[in-house]
N, C-alpha and C positions, 0 to 999 in steps of 0.2 A: 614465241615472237618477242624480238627485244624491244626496249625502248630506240639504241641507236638504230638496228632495222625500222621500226616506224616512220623514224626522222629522214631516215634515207628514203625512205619512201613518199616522203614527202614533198624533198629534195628532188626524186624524177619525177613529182607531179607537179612541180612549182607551176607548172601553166596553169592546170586547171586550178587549183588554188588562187590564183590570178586573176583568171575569168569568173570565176566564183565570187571571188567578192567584189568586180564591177560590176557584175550582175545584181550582187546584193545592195551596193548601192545603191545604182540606177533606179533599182525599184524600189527601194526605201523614199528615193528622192520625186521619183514621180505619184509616188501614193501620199507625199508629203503634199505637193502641188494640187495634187486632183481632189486632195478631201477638202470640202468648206472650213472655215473657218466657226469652231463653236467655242461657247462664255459658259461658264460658271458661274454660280451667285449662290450661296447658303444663308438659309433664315435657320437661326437658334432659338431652341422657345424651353421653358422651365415646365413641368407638368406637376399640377397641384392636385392631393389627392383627395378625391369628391367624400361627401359623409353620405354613405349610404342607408345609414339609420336615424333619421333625425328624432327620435324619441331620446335615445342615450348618446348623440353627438358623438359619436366616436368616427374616426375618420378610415378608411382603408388605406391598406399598404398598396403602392403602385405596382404595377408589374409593367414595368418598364418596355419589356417584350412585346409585350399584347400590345402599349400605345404603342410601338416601333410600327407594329404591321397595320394596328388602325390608320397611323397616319400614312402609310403607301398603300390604303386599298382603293379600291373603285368610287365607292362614294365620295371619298374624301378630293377623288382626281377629276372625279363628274362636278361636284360644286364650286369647285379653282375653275373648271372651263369654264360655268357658269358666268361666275364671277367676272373673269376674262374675255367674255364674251364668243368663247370658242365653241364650236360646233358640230364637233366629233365624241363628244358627252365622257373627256377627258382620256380617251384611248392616248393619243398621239401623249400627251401631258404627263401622267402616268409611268409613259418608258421611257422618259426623260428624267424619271425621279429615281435619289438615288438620298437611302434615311438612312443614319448613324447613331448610333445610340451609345455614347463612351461609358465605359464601363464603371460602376460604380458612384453612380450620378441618376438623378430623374431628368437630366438635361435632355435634348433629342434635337437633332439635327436632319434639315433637310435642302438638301443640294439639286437645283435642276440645271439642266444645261439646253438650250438655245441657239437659234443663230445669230441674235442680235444680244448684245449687252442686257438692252433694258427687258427686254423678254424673262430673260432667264431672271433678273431680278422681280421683277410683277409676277412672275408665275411663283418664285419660290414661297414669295411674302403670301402669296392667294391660297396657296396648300397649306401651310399655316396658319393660315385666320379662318379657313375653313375648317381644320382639326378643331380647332377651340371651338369653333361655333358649334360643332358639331358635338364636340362634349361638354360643351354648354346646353345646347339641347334633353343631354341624357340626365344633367343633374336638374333641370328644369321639370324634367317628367316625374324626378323622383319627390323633387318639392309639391307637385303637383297632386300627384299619390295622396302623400300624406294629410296637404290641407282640404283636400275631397274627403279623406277617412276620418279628418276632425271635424270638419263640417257634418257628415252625418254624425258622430256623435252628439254634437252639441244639439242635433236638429232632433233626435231621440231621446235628449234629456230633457229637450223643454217640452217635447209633448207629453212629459210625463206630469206628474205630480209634482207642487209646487213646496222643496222643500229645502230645509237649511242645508244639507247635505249635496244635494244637488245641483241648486245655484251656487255651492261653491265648486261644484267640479267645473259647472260649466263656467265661472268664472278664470279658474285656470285653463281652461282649453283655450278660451279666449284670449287669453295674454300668448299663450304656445303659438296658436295661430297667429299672432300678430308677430313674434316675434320671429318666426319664419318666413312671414310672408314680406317681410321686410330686409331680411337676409339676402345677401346675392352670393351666391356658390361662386366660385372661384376654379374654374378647372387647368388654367394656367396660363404661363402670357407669352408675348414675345419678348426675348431679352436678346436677341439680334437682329436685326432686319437686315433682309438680303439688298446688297447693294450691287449698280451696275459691275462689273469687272473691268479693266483696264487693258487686260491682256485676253488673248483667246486660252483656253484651259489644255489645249492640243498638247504631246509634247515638244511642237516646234520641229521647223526642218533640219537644224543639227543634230537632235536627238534621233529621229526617223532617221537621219544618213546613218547613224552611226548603229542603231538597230539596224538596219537592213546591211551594212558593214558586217555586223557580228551575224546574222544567220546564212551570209552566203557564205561566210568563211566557216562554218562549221558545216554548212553542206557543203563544202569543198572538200573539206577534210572528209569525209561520210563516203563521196564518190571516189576523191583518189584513193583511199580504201578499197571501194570497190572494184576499183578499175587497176587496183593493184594485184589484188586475190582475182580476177575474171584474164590478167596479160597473159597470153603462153608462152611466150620468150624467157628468156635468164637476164638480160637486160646489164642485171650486174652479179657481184662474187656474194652479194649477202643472198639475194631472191636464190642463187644457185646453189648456196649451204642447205639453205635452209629445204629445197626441194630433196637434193641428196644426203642428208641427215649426217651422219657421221665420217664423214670423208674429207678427205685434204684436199683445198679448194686453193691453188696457185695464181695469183694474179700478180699485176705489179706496175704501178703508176709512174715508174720512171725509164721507162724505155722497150721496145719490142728485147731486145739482146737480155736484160734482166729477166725479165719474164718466164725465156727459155732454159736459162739458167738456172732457174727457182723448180723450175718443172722436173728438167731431167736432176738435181741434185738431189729432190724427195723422191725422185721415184727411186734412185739409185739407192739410198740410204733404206727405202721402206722395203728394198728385195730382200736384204741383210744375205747376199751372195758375194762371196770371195772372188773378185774379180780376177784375181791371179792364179785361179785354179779351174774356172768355168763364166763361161758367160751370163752377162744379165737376159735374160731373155724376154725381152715387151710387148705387152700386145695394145698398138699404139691404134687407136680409135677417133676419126678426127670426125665430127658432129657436120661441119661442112661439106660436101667433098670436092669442093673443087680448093681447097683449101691441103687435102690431104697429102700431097707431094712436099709442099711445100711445109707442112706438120713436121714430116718425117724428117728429111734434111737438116731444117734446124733443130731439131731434137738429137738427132746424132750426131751432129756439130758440136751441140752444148755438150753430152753425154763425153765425147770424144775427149774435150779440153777440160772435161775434171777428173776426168780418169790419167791422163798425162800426166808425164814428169814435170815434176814442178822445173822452171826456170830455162821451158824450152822458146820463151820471149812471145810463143806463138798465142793469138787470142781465139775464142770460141769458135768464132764463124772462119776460121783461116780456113785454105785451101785442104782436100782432102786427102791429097798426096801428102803436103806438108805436113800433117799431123801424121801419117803412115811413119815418114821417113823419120821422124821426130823421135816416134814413142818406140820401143821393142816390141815384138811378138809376144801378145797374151798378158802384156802389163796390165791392161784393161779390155775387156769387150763386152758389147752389146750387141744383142742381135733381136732384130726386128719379128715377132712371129705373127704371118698374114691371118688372117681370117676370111671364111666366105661371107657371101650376103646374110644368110640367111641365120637362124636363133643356132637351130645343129651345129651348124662350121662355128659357129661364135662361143659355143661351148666347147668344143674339140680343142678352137685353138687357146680358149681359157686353162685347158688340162693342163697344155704345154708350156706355162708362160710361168713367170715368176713374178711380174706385176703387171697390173694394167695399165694405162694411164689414157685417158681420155680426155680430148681437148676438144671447146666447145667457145663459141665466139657468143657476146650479147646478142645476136639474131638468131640463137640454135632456140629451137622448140622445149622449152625446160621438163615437159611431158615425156622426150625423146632421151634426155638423159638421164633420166630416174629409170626411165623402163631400163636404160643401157646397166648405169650402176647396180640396180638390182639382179638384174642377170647374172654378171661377174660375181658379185657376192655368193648366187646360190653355188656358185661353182668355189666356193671358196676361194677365191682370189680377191688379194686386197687390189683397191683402186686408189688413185688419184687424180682428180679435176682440174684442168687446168683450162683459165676463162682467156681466150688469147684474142688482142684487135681483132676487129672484124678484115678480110681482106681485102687488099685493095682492088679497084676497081679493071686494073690491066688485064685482062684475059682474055684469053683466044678463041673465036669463035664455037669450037668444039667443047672447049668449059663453060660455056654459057648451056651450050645442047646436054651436054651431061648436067648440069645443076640444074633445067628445067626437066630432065625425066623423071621418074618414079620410081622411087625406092625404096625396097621391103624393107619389112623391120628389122632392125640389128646390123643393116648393112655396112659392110666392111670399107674406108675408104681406102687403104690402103692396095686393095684389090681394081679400085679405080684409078688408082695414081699408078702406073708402070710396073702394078704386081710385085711388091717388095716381099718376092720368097724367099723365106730364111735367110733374109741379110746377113751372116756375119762380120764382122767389122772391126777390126781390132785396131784397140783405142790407141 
């Protein structure tokens, strides 16, 4: 499958392409309409790293990570409600939060969104002062620790013995203690505060159009696909190649008279039979059949005026006396070979032919002309396709009754049109 096949394919689905993307609009545009309007607001905060050992002050490395998800857990969403005054013990608050942690930084960031401006700003600043509080908390217990484990020492050296060694230990514990308990840890600050927003954070109803634009146009694209591969018709000369693989596929967009001309000059040329020693012999198959009389005719009209002496003034479709009287005996001939309805008689009269040619309108069942092509082949006969107007609509009661009956497969029209047995013709 080509790329210009797809294109043409796209080219007979342009409706649904069409309705596809008004559709994708429409709905882009009313789900733009129907959703509230929501605010943004980010608090930025520095995280300082706690000394977990206050004996050797040495301080830990952050893992950045672990604050990322301390500051979007439960506790930290339960204490902002708190805060806030809200009373679903921070569920709703919580899936409003959305924490970022740029890479290569202790910075952390946390964005909530709201229905109102100042919401979303008081809720972001509140899960931020709650994080700290909260690891203010944990460096407070470890202060706490340790001036409890200096306390009992100092409380077990003075029940001991009063001695120079001694009272100078417990004189230095006493200084360590003071000088911790006077320290305030530092777990980190705020170095943005979330402000009201200006705008809503959505991306707006020209965006929405224009998303909902692009996904109905590729579900268009998706269906006329589909509804390209699911058509049964031939429609046009590419869907018809493409069903009958290797076969000469005749059309022609500048007139019915061209058309047939292009038909019968490859079939003529594809028999490679000496026309002034023997007839071309066709086994002319027309996909429609009320169409089929009218096949043959101008097929042996065209046939007739290339086989002709050049410079008889006469044109294609001229009368068929005039091309008699015109041309000599045996300069050119074509003859018509019938087939029955049925697979048998279509193979018999395959034996006798010397090319086939099959003509098939964009309403023939494209299913119908691969079974046909394929047949001719197994019988070793070359074919060629020829994709002709559909016909017009003037016919006579009794071709209306014959195109609505039922007909076997392979059936022959030319057995329906006035039984063109072994026409010979000389061109």
């Amino acid at each position: 499958m080509s790329i210009t096949y797809v294109l043409n394919a796209f080219k007979r689905r342009w409706l649904i392409l069409v309705l596809a993307v008004l559709i994708g609009a429409l709905a882009g545009g009313a789900f733009s309409m129907a959703t509230p309007d929501r605010y943004a607001s980010t608090a930025s905060l520095v995280v300082s790293p706690v000394v977990s050992n206050l004996l050797t002050g040495a301080p830990e490395d952050v893992n950045i990570r672990t604050e990322q998800e301390i500051l979007g857990s439960r506790e930290v969403a339960r204490r902002a409600a708190e805060s806030l005054g809200m009373a679903d013990s921070g569920a709703t608050l919580r899936g409003d939060v959305e924490i970022a942690a740029p890479s290569g930084s202790q910075i952390l960031q946390v964005t909530v969104r709201a229905d109102t401006p100042e919401q979303a700003a008081d809720s972001a600043n509140a899960i931020a002062g709650s994080y700290l509080e909260l690891r203010s908390e944990a460096a407070k217990n470890i202060t706490d620790r340790y001036l409890a484990g200096v306390d009992q020492q100092i409380e077990d050296l003075s029940s001991g013995p009063s001695t120079p060694a001694n009272d100078g230990l417990i004189e230095r514990l006493q200084q360590q203690r003071s000088s911790v308990a006077l320290s305030e840890p530092s777990p980190g600050r705020i170095i943005g505060a979330a402000a009201p927003p200006a705008e809503p954070s959505g991306p707006g109803l020209m965006v929405t159009l224009a998303g909902g634009t692009m996904a109905g146009l590729l579900l268009g694209f998706a269906f006329a696909v589909l509804r390209e591969r699911l058509d049964p018709l031939v429609r046009s000369a590419d869907r018809l190649a493409l069903a009958v693989g290797q076969v000469s596929v005749i059309t022609s967009r500048h007139g019915d008279e061209e058309h047939w001309m292009r038909l019968a000059d490859e079939a003529l040329q594809r028999s490679r039979i000496d026309t002034t020693v023997e007839p071309v012999r066709v086994l002319l198959h027309s996909a429609p059949p009320a169409m089929a009389e009218t096949a043959a005719s101008k097929f042996l009209s065209a046939a007739r005026w290339i086989l002709s002496e050049s410079g008889t003034g006469l044109s294609w479709n001229s009368d068929k006396a005039e091309l008699e009287k015109a041309t000599p005996p045996c300069a050119g001939c074509v003859a018509i070979v019938p087939s029955g309805p049925y697979r048998s008689t279509l193979v018999q009269a395959a034996r006798q032919s010397d090319i086939a040619v099959v003509v098939a309108t964009p309403h023939t069942a494209l299913g119908d002309v691969a079974d046909l092509v394929a047949t001719l082949h197994e019988c070793g006969l070359e074919v060629v396709v020829g994709l002709a107007p559909e016909p017009r609509a003037s016919q006579s009661t009794s071709d209306h009754v014959q195109e609505d009956a039922p007909t076997p497969r392979h059936r022959s029209d030319l057995t329906e049109a006035r039984e063109f047995d072994a026409i010979a013709v000389a061109g």
